[in-house]
N, C-alpha and C positions, 0 to 999 in steps of 0.2 A: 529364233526365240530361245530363253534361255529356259531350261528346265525348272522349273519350282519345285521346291518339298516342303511338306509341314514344317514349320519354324522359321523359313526363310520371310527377311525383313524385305519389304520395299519401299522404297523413298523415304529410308532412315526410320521405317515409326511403322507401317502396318504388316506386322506380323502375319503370316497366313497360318492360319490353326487345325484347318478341316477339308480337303477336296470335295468339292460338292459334288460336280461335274467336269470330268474331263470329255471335251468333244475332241480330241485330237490336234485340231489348230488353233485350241482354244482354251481356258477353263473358267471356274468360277470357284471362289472357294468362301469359306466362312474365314474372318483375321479376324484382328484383337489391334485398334489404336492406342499406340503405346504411348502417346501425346496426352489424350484424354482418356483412355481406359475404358471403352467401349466396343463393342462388338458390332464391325463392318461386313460389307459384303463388297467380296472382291471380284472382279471379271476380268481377265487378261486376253492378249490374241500378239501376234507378232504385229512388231510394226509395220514389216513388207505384205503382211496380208492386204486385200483389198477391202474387207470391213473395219478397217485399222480409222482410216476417214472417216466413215461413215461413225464409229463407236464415238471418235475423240470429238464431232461435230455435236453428237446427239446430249454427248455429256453435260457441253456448253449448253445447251439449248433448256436440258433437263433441267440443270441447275437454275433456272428463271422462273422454273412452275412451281411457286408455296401453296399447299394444300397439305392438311393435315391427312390425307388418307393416300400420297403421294408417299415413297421413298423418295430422299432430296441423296442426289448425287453432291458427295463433301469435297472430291479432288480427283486428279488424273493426270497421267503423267508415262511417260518412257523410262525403261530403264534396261540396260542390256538387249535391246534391240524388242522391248515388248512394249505394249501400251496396256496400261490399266488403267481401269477406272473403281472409286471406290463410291460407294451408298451406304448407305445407311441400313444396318441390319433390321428387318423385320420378322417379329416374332409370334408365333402362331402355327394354325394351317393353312394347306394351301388350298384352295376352292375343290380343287378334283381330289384331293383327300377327303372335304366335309362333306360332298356328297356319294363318297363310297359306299354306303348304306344304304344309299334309295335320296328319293327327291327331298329339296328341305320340302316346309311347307309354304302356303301360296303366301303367308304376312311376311317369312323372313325372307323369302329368293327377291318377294318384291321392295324387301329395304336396300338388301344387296345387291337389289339389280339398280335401284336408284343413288345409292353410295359411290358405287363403278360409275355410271352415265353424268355422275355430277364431276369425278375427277377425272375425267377424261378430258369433258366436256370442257374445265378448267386448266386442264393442260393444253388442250388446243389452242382457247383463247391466249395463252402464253406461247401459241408455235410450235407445241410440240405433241408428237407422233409418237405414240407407245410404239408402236411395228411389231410388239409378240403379246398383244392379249389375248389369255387363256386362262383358262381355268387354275394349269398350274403358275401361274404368274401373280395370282389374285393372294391376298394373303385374308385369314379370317382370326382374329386375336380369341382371348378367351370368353370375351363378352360377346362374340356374336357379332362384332365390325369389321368392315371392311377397311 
């Protein structure tokens, strides 16, 4: 897998701007499409890794589930021996950040709890399997949505 730095382009147009997470055989970074001019979210791994399959399957799969409270995966692809796949930035916080203060209260956990159960629920019906639901994965915008 080829090393990435801030600035580096892939597949001619998404810019990586920010390391989010480096897990070692892996990352995620915040990019800039230079196409359209928007701010993606990137996930990389080697192509020889064994979740290499599994990430480029899920992508395709992803990309079938329209739900407005879904990140739509936009593209994916190889490149110097890596597989990325690109989605769609989501802007907010994350669930295990909004309740770092203590519990919400019992009207809003319960819209957010029915917000999550509908697009999930929605994703299924289209085939697909989040596999990392958690709290940090949950995004909450400024208005209190999921």
């Amino acid at each position: 897998m080829t090393v990435h730095h801030a600035g580096d382009v892939l597949g001619r147009r998404y810019q990586l701007a920010e390391l989010l997470v480096d897990a070692g055989s892996g990352a995620a970074w915040l990019g800039h499409d230079k196409v359209l001019g928007r701010s993606v979210s990137i996930h990389e791994v080697p192509e020889a890794d064994g979740r290499a399959e599994k990430m480029r399957n899920a992508a395709r799969a992803a990309a079938l589930a329209n739900d407005p409270r879904l990140l739509r995966v936009l593209d994916f692809d190889v490149e110097a021996g890596t597989l990325y796949v690109v989605s769609e930035w989501g802007a907010g916080l994350t669930l295990n950040h909004a309740i770092a203060n203590g519990p919400l209260d019992h009207e809003r956990a319960a819209r957010m709890a029915e917000h999550i159960s509908r697009a999930v629920s929605h994703a299924h019906t289209a085939g697909v399997t989040h596999g990392r639901l958690a709290p940090e994965n949950v995004l909450v915008d400024d208005a209190g949505e999921v």
